[in-house]
Structure formats: C-alpha cells, structure tokens
C-alpha positions as CSV (number, residue, x, y, z in Angstrom):
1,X,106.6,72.7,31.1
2,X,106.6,70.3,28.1
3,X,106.3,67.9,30.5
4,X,103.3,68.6,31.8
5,X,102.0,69.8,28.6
6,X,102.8,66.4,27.2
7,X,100.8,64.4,30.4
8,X,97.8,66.8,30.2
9,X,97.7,65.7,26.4
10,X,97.7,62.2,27.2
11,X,95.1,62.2,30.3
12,X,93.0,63.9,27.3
13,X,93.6,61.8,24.4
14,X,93.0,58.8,27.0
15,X,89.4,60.2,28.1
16,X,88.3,60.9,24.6
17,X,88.9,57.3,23.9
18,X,87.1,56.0,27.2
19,X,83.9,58.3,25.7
20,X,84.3,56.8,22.4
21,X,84.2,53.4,24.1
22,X,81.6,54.0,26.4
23,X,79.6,55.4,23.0
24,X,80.0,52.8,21.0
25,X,79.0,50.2,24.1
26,X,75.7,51.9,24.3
27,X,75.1,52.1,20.8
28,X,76.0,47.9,20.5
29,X,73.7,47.8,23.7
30,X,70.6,49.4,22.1
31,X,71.4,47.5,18.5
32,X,71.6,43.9,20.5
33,X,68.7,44.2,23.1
34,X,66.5,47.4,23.1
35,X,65.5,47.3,19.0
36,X,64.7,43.4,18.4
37,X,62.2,44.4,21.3
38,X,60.9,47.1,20.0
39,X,60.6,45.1,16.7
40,X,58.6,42.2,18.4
41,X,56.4,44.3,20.0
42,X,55.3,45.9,16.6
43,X,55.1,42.4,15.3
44,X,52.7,41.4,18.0
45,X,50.8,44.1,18.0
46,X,50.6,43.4,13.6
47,X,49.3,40.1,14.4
48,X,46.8,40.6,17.2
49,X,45.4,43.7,14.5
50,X,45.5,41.4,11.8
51,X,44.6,37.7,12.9
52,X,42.1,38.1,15.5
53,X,38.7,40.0,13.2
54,X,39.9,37.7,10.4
55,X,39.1,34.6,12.9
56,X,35.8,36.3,14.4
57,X,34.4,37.2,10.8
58,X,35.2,33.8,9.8
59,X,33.4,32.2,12.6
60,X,30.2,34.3,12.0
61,X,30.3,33.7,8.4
62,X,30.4,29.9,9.3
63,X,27.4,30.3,11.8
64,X,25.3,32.1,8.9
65,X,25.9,29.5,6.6
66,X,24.6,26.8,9.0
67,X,20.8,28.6,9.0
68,X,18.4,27.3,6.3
69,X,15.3,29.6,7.7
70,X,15.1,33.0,9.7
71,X,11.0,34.2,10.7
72,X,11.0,37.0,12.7
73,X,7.5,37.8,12.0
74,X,8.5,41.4,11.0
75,X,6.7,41.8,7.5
76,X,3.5,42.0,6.6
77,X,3.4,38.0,5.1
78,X,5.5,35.4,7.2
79,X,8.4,33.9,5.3
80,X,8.1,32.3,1.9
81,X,9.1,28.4,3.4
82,X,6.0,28.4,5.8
83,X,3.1,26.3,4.3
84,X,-0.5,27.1,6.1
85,X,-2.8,25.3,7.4
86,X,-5.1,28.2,8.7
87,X,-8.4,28.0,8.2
88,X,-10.6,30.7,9.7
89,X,-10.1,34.1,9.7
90,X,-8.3,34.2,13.0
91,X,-6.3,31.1,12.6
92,X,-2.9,33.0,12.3
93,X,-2.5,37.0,12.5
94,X,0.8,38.8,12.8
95,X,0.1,41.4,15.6
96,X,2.3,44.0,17.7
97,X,0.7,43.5,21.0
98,X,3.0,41.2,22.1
99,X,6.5,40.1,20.3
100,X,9.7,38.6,21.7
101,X,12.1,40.8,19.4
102,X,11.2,43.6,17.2
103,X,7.4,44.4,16.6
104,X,5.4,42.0,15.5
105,X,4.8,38.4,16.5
106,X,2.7,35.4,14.7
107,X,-0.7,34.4,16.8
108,X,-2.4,31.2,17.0
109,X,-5.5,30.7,17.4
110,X,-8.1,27.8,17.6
111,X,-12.1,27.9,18.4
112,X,-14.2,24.9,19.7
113,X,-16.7,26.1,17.5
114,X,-14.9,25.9,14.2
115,X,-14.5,21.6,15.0
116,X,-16.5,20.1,12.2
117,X,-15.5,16.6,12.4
118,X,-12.5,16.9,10.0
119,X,-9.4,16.6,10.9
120,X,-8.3,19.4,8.8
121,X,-10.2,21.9,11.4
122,X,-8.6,20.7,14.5
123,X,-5.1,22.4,12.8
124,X,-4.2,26.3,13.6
125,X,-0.5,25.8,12.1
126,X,2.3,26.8,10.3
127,X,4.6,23.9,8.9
128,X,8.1,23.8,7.3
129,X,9.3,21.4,4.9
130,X,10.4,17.5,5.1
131,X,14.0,16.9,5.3
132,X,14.7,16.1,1.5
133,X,16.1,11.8,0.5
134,X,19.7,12.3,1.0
135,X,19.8,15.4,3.3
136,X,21.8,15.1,6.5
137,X,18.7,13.9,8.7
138,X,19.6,16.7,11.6
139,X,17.9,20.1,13.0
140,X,18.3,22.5,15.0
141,X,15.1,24.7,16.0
142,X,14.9,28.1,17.8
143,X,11.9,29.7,18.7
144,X,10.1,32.3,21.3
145,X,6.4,31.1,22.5
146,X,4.1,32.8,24.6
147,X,0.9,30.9,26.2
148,X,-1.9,33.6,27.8
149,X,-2.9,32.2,31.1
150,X,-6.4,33.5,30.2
151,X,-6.9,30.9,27.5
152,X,-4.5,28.2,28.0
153,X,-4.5,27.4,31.5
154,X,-6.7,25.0,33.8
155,X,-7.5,23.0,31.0
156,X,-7.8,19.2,30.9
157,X,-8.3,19.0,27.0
158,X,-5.1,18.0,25.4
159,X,-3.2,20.5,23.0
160,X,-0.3,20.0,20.7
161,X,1.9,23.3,20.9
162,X,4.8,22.0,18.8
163,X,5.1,19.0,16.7
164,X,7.3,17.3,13.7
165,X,5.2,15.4,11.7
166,X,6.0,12.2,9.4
167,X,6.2,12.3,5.5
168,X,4.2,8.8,4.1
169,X,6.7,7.5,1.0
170,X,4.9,6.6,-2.2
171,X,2.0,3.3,-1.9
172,X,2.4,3.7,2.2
173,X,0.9,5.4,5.1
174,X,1.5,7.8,7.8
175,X,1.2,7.5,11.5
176,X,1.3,9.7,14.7
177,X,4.1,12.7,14.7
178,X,7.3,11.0,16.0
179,X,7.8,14.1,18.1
180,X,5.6,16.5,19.8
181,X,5.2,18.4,22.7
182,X,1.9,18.8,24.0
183,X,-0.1,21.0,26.8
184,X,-2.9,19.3,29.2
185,X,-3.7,20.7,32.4
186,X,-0.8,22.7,33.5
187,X,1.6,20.4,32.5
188,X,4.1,20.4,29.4
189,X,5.1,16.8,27.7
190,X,7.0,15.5,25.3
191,X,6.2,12.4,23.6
192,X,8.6,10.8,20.5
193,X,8.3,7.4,19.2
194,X,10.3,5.3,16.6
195,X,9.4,2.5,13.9
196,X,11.6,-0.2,12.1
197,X,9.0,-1.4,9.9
198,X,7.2,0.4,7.3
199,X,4.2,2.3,8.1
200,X,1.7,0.7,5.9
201,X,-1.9,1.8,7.7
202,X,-2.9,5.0,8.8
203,X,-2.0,5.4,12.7
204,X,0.3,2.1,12.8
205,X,1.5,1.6,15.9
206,X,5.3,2.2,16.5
207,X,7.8,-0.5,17.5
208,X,8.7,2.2,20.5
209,X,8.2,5.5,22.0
210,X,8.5,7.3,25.2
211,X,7.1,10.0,26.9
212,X,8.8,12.7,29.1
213,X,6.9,15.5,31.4
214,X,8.9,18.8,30.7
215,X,7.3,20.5,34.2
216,X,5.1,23.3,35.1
217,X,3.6,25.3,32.0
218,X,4.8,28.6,31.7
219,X,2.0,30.9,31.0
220,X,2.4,35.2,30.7
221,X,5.7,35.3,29.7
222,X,7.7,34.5,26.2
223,X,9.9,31.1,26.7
224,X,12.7,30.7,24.4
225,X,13.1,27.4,23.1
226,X,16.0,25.2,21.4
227,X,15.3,22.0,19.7
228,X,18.6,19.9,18.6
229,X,17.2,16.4,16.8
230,X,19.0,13.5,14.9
231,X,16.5,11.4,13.4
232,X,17.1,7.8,13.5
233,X,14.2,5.3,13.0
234,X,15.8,1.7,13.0
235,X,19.7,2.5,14.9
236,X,20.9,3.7,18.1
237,X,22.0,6.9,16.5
238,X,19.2,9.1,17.3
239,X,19.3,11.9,19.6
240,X,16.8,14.8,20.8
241,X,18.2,17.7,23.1
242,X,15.6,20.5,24.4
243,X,17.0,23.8,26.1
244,X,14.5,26.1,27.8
245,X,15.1,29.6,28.7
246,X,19.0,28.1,28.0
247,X,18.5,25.1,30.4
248,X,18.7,21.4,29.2
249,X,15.9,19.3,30.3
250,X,15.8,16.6,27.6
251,X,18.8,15.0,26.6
252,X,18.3,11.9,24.9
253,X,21.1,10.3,23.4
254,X,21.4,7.0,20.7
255,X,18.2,6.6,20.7
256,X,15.6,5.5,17.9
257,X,13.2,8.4,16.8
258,X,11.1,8.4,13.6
259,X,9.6,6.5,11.1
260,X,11.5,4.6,8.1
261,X,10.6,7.2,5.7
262,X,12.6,9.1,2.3
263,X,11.9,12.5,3.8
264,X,12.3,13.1,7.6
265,X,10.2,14.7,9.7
266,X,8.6,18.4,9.4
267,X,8.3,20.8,11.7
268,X,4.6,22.6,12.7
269,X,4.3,25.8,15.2
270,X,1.1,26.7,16.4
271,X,-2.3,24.9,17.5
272,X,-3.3,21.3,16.7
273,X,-6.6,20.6,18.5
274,X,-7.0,17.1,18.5
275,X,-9.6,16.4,20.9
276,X,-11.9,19.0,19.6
277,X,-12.9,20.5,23.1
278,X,-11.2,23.4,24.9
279,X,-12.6,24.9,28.1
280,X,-12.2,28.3,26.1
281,X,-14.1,29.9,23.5
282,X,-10.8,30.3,21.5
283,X,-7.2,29.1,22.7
284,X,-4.2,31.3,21.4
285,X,-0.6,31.3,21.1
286,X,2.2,33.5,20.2
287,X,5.7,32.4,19.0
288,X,8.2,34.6,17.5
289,X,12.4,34.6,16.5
290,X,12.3,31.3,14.5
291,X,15.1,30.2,12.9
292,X,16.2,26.7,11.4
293,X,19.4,25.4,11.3
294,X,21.4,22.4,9.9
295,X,23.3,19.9,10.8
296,X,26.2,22.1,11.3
297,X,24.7,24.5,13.2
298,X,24.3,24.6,17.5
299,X,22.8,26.3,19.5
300,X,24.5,29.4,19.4
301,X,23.1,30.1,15.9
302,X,19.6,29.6,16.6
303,X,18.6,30.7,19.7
304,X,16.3,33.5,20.2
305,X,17.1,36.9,21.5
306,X,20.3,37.2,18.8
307,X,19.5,40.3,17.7
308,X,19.0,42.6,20.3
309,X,21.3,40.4,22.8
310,X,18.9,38.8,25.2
311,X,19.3,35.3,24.5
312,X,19.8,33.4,27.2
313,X,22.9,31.6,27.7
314,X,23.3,27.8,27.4
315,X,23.4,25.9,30.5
C-alpha cells in the first residue's frame, strides 16, 4: 500500500511541475512575441494619428502663404488691389446672372459708341499692381472667364481679353504689353515679346516676340484659366505656361519676355478695345475666382473651382 501511495505521489508532484512548466512557457511566450507586437501596433497607430494632419495642415498653410490676391467677386466693391479703368456706367458691374463659384461675378463691358479718340476709352479693365524693384519677377494667375456668343462671336475686330502691361522707369517710355491674349474672329492668340534695350519712345519696337494661336474660342461656357510667367527681358530664363480647363497649351521655356524695366509687368482683366470698332453695340465679358500667386506658388493654389471642388485637374 505505501508503495503505491508513494508512486501515486510522485506521478502527481511530477504533473504539477509539467503544468508549472507548460505555464511559465506560455507566459515567456506572450512576454517575448505577442506584447512587443501589441506595443508596435499602438506605436503605429500613435504615429499615423499624430504625423499625418500635422503634414497636411502644414502643406495648406504653405499654399496660403504663397497667394498675394483672392477676388471672388462676392462683395458689393471688388477687392481693395484692383485699380479701374472703367469709364461708363456699364464698364464693370458685379452681377448674379452668371458666376463661376458663389454668386456674383465681375462683367465687362465695352460700346463702339463710347470710342472718342482717346485711348483711355478703348479700356473696360481692371488692373493689379507692377511687380515691385527687387521682388522675385514670377506669377502665377488663376481666373474663370465667360465670353457670350451673342456679343463676342463672328467678329473680325480685334479684342484684348487678357493682358500684362509694362511699367515705363523714370525719363523713359513704354511700349506694347509684353503679354496678351487677344480675341479676333473666332480665334484665341497669344502674343509676348521681349526687349534688351531700353524703351525710350512710346511703342518702341521690341528686339523679339512671338505669337501663338491658342485654338477655337470658347464662347457660352466659363473657361478656367492658369497663367504661370517668369519674366525675363535680356536672358534665356524666361518662361510662360498656360493651362486651360487644366490642359497645357503653351509651354514656353528659357525664353526672353518683357521689357528692361524696375517694376515688371501688371496684370489687366477685362476689355481693351483697341481698334475702336466692334460688330456689336456693346461687347461683354465675365471672369470670376481670381487669385494671384507668387513665386512659390503652382498651380494647385490658384486654380479656380477651389472652393466648392470643381477645379479641373492639371493635365
């Protein structure tokens, strides 16, 4: 009897200690494997929480700070860095019955009628201001325009719709806008044109230019525009990109563009006139979603349709 007594106490003391092992083995197996796991996925998940809204505010704080002007035409007086040159009643009206983004929109308008032999008359316009001496001479431009078929198309009479017009220094003269894109029958064009000697009459010639036919106008509809530009009048260093509706269709690279002036181009929006004939009794256009940027900005930042998400993407 004590000897089986005595076995029975052994087989048990020796399957308490297998269980003790077999305990201890599972607790050194979650220690060593399942908890640095369960550590590294909190830290990932910490990181992902942390890191990634840091990086995306930081970005958009970045992109804000590249804009120098925002016009959406939303208030009842466009923004404070437009300067006018509208000189009829109807010149420039902001109106709700057609707008890109929001409510209202800026019109343009321009009569035949109100041509008096003055240049000054010929203009329907709203300009920005020169690039100051010493500024990074580089823009970026995004804007919304709108051309009514009913008074824009079929017409032979030349029409500047968009232009960026040269700053005269002190003692000297200005000549034609070194960049401008004009409208004559049906067709859209871009001229720009460089100088490496000073301008010292009215209307000098410049050393070069080119011009570029941009296609079929686009009448009915609001076309979203972006305008990247480098001024350079006497390098290679120049450059002028053009995206419409988010397509490329001028890319210009080290060339010369300008004139050799302190402050660098302007830009105007609107209606310049400059043959002083129109097959219409009054020509109009509409542009809307403005915004300037500098040289840090892209395209990104200034193309229209931000704020309710139907700008186009670049392409």
């Amino acid at each position: 009897m004590n000897y089986v007594t005595n076995t029975q106490s052994t087989s048990t003391n020796k399957n308490k200690t297998f269980s003790n092992l077999t305990t201890k083995a599972l607790r050194l197996f979650i220690l060593l494997v399942l908890i640095p796991l369960f550590n590294l996925s909190l830290s990932s998940c910490s990181q992902s929480d942390s890191i990634a809204p840091e990086s995306e505010n930081h970005s958009a704080a970045r992109e804000n700070a590249s804009i120098l002007n925002v016009d959406g035409f939303e208030s009842d007086k466009v923004g404070s860095f437009w300067s006018k040159e509208l000189f009829t009643p109807t010149a420039g009206k902001l109106v709700n019955d057609l707008h890109r983004v929001g409510n209202q929109a800026m019109r343009f308008s321009w009569k035949p009628s109100q041509a008096n032999g003055t240049n000054k008359m010929l203009h329907s316009e709203l300009a920005t201001s020169a690039i100051a001496p010493g500024d990074v001479a580089e823009r970026w431009y995004g804007y919304s325009s709108y051309m009514p078929s009913a008074s824009m198309a079929k017409d032979d009479q030349t029409v500047i719709v968009s232009q960026w017009h040269g700053v005269p220094d002190p003692g000297f003269e200005d000549s034609v806008p070194p960049l401008c894109i004009e409208l004559n029958s049906d067709r859209l064009k871009l001229w720009y044109c460089a100088s490496n000697v000073a301008i010292t009459k009215a209307l000098q010639n410049s050393t070069s230019n080119k011009r570029l036919d941009l296609g079929a106008a686009i009448y009915d509809r609001w076309v979203d525009y972006v305008v990247h530009v480098k001024w350079d009048p006497t390098g290679k260093t120049g450059l002028l990109e053009i995206w419409q509706d988010g397509k490329r269709i001028v890319n210009e690279q080290g060339i010369s563009i300008g004139y050799p002036q302190q402050r660098k181009p302007y830009w105007k929006c609107g209606l310049y006139c400059w043959m002083a004939k129109a097959t219409y009794e009054e020509k109009s256009i509409y542009y809307d979603e403005v915004r300037i940027g500098g040289p840090s900005a892209n395209y990104d930042a200034v193309k229209p349709g931000r704020n309710d998400n139907s700008a186009k993407v670049q392409f």
